[in-house]
MARDRENTOR-644293 format. One record per residue (C-alpha): residue in three letters; residue number from 1; x, y, z. Coordinates in nm, 2 decimals, decimal comma. Example, Ala and Ser with C-alpha at 12.3 -4.5 7.8 and 13.67 -1.06 7.14 Angstrom:
BEGIN
<ALA; 1; <1,23; -0,45; 0,78>>
<SER; 2; <1,37; -0,11; 0,71>>
//
This chain:
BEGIN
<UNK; 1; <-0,42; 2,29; -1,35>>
<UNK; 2; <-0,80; 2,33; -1,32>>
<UNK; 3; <-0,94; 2,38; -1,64>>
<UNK; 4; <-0,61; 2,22; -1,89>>
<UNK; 5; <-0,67; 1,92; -2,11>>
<UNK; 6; <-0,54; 1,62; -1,95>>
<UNK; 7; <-0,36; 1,46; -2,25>>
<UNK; 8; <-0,18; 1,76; -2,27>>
<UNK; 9; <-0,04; 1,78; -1,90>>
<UNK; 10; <0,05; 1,44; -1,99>>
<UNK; 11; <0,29; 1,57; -2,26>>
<UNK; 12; <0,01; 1,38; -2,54>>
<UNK; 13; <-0,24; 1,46; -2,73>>
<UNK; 14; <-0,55; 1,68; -2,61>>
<UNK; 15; <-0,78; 1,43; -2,56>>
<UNK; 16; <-1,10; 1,64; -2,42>>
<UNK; 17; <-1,05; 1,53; -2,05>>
<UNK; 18; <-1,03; 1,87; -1,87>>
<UNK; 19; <-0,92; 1,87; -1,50>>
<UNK; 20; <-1,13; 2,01; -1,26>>
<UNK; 21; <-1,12; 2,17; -0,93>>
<UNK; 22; <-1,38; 2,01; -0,71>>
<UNK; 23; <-1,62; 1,71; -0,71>>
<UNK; 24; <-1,92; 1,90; -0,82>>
<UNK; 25; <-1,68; 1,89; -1,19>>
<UNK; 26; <-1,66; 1,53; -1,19>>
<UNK; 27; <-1,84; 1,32; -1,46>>
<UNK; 28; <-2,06; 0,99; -1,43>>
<UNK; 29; <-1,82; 0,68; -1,36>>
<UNK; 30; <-1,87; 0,40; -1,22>>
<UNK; 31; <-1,50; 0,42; -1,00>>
<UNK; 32; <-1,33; 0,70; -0,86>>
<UNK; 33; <-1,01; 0,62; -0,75>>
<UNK; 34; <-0,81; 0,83; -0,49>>
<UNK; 35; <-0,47; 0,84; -0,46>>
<UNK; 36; <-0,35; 1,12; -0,24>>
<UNK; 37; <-0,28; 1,07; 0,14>>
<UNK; 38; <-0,18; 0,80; 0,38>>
<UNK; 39; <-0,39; 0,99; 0,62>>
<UNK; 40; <-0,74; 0,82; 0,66>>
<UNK; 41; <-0,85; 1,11; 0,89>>
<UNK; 42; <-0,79; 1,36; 0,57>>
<UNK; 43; <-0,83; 1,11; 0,30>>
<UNK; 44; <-1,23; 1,06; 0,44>>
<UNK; 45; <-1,30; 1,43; 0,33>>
<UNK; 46; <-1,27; 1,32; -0,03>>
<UNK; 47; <-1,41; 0,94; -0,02>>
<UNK; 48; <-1,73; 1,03; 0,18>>
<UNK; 49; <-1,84; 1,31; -0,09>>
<UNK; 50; <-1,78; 1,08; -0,36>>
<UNK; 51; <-1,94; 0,74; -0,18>>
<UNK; 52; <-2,25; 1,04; -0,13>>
<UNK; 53; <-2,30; 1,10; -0,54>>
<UNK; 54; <-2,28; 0,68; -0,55>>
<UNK; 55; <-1,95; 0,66; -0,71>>
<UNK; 56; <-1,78; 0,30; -0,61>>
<UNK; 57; <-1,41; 0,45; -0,41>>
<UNK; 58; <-1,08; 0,23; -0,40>>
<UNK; 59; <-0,80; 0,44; -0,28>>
<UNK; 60; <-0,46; 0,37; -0,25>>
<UNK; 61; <-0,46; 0,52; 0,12>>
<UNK; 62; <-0,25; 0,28; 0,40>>
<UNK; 63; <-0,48; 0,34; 0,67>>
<UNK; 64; <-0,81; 0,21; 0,48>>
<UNK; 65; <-0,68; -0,15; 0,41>>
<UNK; 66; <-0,86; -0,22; 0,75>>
<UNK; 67; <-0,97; 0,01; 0,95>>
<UNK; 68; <-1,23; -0,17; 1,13>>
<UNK; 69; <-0,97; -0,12; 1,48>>
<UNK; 70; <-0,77; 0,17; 1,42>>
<UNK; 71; <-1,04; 0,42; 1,28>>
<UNK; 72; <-1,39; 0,21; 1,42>>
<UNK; 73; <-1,58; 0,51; 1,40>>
<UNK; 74; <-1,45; 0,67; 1,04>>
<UNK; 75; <-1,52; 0,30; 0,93>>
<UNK; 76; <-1,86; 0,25; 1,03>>
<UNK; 77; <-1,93; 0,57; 0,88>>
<UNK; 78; <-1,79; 0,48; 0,54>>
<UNK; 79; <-1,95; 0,14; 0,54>>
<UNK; 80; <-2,28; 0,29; 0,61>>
<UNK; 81; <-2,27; 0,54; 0,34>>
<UNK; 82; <-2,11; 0,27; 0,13>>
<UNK; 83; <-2,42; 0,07; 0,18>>
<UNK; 84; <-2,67; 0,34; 0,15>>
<UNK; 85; <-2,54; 0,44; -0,16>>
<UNK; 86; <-2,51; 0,09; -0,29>>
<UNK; 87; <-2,15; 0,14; -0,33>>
<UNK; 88; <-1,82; -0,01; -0,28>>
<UNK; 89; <-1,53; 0,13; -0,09>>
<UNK; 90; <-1,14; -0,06; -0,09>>
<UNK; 91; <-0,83; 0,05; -0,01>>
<UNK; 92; <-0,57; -0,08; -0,21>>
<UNK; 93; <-0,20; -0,15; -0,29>>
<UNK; 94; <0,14; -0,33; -0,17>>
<UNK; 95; <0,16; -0,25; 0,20>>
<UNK; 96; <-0,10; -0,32; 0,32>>
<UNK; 97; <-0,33; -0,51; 0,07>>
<UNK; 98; <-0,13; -0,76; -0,07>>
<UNK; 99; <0,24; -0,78; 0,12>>
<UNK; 100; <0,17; -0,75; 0,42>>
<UNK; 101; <-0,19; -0,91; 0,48>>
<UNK; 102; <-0,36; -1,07; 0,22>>
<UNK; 103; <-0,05; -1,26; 0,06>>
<UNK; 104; <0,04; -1,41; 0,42>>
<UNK; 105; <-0,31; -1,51; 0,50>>
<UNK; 106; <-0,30; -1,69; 0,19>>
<UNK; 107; <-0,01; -1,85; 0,28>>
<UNK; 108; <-0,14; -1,98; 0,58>>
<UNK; 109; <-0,39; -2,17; 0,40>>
<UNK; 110; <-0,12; -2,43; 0,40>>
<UNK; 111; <-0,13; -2,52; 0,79>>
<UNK; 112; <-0,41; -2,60; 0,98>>
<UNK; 113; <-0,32; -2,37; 1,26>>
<UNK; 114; <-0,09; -2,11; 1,30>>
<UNK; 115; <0,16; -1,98; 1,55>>
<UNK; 116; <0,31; -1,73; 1,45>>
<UNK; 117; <0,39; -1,48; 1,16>>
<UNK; 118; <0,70; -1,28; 1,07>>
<UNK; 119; <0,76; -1,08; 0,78>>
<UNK; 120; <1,08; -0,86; 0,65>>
<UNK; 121; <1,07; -0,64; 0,39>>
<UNK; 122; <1,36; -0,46; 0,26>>
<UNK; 123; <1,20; -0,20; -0,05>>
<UNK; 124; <1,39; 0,00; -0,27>>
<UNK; 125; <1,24; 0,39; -0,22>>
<UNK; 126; <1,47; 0,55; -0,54>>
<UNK; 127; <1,14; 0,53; -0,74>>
<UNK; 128; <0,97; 0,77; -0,49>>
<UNK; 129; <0,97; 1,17; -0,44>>
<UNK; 130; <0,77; 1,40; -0,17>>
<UNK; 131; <0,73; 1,10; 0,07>>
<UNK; 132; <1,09; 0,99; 0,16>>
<UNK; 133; <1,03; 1,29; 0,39>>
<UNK; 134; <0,85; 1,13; 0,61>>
<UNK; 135; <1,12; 0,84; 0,65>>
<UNK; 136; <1,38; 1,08; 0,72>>
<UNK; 137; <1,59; 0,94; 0,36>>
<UNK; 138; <1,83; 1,19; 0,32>>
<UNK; 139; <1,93; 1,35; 0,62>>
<UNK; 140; <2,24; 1,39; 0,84>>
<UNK; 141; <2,19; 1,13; 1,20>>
<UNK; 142; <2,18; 1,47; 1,38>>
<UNK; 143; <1,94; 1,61; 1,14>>
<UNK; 144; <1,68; 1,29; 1,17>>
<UNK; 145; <1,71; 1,30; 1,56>>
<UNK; 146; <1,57; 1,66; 1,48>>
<UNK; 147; <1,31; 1,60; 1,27>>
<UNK; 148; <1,16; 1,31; 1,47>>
<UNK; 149; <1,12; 1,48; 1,80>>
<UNK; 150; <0,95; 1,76; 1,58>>
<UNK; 151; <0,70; 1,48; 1,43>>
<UNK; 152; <0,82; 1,55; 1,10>>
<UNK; 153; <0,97; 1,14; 1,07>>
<UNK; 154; <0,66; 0,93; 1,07>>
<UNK; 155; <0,79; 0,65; 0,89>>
<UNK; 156; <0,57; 0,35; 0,76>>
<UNK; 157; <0,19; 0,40; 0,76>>
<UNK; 158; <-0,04; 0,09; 0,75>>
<UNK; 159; <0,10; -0,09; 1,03>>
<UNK; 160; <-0,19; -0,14; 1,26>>
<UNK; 161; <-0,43; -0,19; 0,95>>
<UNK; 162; <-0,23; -0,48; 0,84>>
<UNK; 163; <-0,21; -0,62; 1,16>>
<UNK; 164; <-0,57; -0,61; 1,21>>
<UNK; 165; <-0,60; -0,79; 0,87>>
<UNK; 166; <-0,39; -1,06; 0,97>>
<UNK; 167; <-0,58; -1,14; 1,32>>
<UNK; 168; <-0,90; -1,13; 1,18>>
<UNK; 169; <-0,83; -1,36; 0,92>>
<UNK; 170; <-0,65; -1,57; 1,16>>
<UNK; 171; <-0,94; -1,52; 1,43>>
<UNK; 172; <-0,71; -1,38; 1,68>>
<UNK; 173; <-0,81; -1,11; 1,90>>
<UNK; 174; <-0,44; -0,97; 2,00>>
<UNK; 175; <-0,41; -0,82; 2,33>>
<UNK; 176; <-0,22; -0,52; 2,17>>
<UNK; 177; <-0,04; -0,40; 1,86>>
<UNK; 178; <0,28; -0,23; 1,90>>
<UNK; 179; <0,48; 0,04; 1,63>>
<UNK; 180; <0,79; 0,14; 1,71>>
<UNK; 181; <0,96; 0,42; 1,58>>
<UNK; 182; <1,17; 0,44; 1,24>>
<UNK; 183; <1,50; 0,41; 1,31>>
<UNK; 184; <1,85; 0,49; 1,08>>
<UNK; 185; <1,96; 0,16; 0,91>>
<UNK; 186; <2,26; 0,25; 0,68>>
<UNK; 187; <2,41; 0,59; 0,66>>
<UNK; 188; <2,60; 0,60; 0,36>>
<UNK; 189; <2,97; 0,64; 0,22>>
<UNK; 190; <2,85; 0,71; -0,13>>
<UNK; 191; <2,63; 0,91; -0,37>>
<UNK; 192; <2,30; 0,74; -0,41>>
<UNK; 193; <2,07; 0,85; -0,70>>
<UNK; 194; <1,69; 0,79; -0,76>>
<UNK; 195; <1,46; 0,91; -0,98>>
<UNK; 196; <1,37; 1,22; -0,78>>
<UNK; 197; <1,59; 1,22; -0,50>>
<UNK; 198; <2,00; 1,23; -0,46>>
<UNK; 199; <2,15; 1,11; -0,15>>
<UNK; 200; <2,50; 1,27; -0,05>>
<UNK; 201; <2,75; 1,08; 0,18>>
<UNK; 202; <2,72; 1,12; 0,54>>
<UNK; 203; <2,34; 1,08; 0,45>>
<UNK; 204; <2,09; 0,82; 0,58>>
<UNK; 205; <2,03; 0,63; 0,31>>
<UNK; 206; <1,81; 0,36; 0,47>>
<UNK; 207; <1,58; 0,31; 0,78>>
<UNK; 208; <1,38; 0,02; 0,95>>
<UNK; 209; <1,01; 0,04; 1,12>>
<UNK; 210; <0,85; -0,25; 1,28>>
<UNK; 211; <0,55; -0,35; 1,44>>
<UNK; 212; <0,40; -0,64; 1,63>>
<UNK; 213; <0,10; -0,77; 1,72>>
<UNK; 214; <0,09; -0,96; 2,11>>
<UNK; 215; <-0,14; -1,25; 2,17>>
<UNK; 216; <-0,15; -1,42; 2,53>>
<UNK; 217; <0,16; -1,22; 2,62>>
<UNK; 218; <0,34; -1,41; 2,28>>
<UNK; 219; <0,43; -1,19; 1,96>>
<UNK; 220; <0,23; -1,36; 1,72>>
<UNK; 221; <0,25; -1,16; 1,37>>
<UNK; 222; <0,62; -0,95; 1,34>>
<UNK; 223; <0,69; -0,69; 1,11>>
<UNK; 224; <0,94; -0,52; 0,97>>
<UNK; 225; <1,03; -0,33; 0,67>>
<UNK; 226; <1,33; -0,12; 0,57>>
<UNK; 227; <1,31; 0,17; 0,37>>
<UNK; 228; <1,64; 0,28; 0,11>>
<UNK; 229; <1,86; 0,37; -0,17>>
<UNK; 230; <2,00; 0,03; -0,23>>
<UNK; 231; <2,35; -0,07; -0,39>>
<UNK; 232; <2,43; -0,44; -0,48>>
<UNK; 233; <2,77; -0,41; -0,26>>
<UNK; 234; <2,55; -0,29; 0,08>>
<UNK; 235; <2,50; -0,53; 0,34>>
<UNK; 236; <2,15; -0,47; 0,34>>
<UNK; 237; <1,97; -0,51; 0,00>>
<UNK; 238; <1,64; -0,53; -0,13>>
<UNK; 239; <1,45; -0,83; -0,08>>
<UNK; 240; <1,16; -1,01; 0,12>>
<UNK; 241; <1,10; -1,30; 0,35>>
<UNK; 242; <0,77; -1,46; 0,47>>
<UNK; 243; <0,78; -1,71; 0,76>>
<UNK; 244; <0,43; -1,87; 0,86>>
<UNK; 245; <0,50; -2,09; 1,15>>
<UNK; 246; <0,25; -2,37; 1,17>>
<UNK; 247; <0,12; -2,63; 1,32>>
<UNK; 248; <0,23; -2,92; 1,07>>
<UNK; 249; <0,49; -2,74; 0,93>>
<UNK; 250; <0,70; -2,39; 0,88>>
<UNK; 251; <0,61; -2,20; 0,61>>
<UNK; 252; <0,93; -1,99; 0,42>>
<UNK; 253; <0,83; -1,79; 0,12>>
<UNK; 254; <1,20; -1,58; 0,04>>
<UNK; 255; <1,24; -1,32; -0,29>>
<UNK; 256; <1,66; -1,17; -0,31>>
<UNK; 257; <1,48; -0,88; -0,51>>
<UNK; 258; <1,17; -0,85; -0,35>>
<UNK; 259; <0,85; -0,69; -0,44>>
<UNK; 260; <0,87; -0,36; -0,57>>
<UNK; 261; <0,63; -0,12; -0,38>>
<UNK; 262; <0,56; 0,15; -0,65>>
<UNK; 263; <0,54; -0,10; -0,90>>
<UNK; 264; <0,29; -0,32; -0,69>>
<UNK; 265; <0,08; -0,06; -0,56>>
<UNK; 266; <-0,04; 0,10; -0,92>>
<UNK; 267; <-0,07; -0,29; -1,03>>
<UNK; 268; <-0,26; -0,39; -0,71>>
<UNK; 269; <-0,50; -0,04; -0,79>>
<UNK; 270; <-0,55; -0,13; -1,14>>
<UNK; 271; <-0,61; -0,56; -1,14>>
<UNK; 272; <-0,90; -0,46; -0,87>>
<UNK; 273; <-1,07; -0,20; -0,99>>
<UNK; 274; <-1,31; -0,41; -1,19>>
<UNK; 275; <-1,39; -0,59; -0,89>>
<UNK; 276; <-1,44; -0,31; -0,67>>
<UNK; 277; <-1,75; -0,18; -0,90>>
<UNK; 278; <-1,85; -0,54; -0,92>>
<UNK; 279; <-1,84; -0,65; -0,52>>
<UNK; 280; <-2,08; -0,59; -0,28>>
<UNK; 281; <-2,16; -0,25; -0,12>>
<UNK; 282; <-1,98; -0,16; 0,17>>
<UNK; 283; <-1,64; -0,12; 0,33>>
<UNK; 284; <-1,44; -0,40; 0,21>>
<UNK; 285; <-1,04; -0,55; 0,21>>
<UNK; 286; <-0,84; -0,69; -0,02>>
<UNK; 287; <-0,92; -1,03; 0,17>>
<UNK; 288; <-1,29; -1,00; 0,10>>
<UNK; 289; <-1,25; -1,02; -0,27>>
<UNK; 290; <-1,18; -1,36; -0,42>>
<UNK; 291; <-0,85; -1,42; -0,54>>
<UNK; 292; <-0,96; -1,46; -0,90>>
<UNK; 293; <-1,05; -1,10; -0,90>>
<UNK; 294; <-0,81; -0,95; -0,82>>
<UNK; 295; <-0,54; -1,17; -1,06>>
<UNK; 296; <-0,38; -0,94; -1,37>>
<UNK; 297; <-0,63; -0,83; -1,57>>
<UNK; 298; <-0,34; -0,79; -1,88>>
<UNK; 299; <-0,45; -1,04; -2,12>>
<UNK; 300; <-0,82; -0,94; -2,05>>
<UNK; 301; <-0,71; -0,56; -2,12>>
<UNK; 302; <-0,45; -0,70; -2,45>>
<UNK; 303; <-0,78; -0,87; -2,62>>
<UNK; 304; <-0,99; -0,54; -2,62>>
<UNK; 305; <-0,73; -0,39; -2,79>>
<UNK; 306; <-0,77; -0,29; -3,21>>
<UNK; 307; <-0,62; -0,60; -3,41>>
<UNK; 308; <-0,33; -0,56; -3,62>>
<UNK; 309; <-0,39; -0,43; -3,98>>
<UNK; 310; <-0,04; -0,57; -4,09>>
<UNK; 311; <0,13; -0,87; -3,98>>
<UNK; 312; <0,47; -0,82; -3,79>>
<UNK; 313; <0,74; -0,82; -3,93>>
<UNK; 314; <1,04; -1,03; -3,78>>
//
């Protein structure tokens, strides 16, 4: 594609935007945004060029919600070029970022100490292509067991970065953090379609991962998501349930349709992308920014658009 008007590999208008094949072809911006990998350990060969020609970085990458724990080294080095630089580097988007870390810590503002923390998430995937892969959606029981002693079933990345989110915001220095493997949930009995992706009976059309985080020998924050092709008539359907258990009182925050994952992530990119340019340098997560920055930017985006030349019509 290196080289083609944007627009027009967009199916628009040419609009002068070429694409080009390395960095060296970028133009002046104040953001670069990244949205490629889960991988944090490949994803840093693209933000630490760009953080080194002072371009402020938020990436939609799972592992650099927080990576202060899980990658201490990778994330020194990208707060210290972030800082040199005078730059700002975020990762961004539904889980983690908001579902899974920043929304509970918010909810914890309403007890004055907390227990415990358990989340379940159950997300529709039919919106999603190349990555249902790596939650085995689509294969036979026999064919999953296959492809997860060969690596190939990963499941869920952002686990341990949401966890460390959580206990730092909560001050709690867990003893461990725990990820279990993705396991089958539903195989199913009937065709299920998404957007890129058809699953056949027979076929797993739904798994679970979970992780927990272990405080004085106590689970103290439990997750769990499930990952499928949903059907109203199936047993397990999409939704999500928060339970903050507190000192004064137990929190429940429950959605029967839940938050939708691809739609959340792109929204969760786009509201704090301002905010990124605007926030101090460093290595920073959604929980460093203030709420009010990161809230829809819609109307602000709506009021910088050309006024009508005609009145509408009803």
């Amino acid at each position: 594609m290196a080289g083609q008007d944007l627009g027009a590999l967009l199916d628009g208008p040419a609009n002068g935007i070429l694409v080009v094949s390395d960095l060296d072809g970028l133009p002046a911006a104040d953001l670069a945004i990244v949205a490629t990998t889960s991988d944090l350990n490949q994803v840093a060969g693209t933000l630490l060029p760009l953080l080194e020609r002072s371009y402020n970085v938020l990436s939609i990458c799972e592992e650099l919600a927080y990576p202060w724990q899980s990658h201490p080294d990778l994330a020194r080095r990208l707060d210290e070029t972030a800082r040199a630089k005078g730059v700002t580097v975020l990762g961004s988007g539904a889980n983690p970022g908001i579902l899974m870390d920043t929304l509970p810590l918010l909810l914890t503002a309403l007890t004055q100490r907390v227990e415990n923390v358990r989340i379940r998430r159950r997300t529709n995937m039919s919106r999603y292509g190349a990555i249902l892969s790596k939650f085995g959606l689509g294969l036979t029981a026999e064919e999953f067991e296959k492809a997860r002693s060969r690596g190939e079933v990963v499941g869920h990345y952002g686990f341990e970065q949401a966890l460390g989110a959580l206990a730092a915001g909560l001050g709690w220095d867990l003893d461990s953090v725990d990820v279990g493997e993705v396991e089958p949930a539903v195989v199913t009995t009937s065709p299920r379609v998404g957007e890129h992706r058809r699953i056949e009976p027979g076929q797993i059309s739904a798994v679970t991962h979970a992780a927990r985080g272990v405080l004085r020998g106590e689970t103290v924050i439990d997750l769990e998501i499930t990952f499928g092709f949903f059907e109203p008539a199936d047993e397990v359907t999409a939704g999500d349930d928060y339970r903050i258990v507190g000192e004064e009182q137990v929190i429940d925050l429950r959605s029967s349709v839940g938050f939708d994952s691809f739609l959340s992530t792109i929204a969760a990119a786009a509201n704090a992308a301002a905010a990124v340019v605007e926030a101090r340098p460093g290595l920073l997560s959604m929980a460093d920014l203030p709420a009010r920055a990161l809230a829809a930017k819609g109307e602000r985006r709506a009021s910088r658009a050309p006024l009508r030349t005609t009145a509408p019509q009803n």
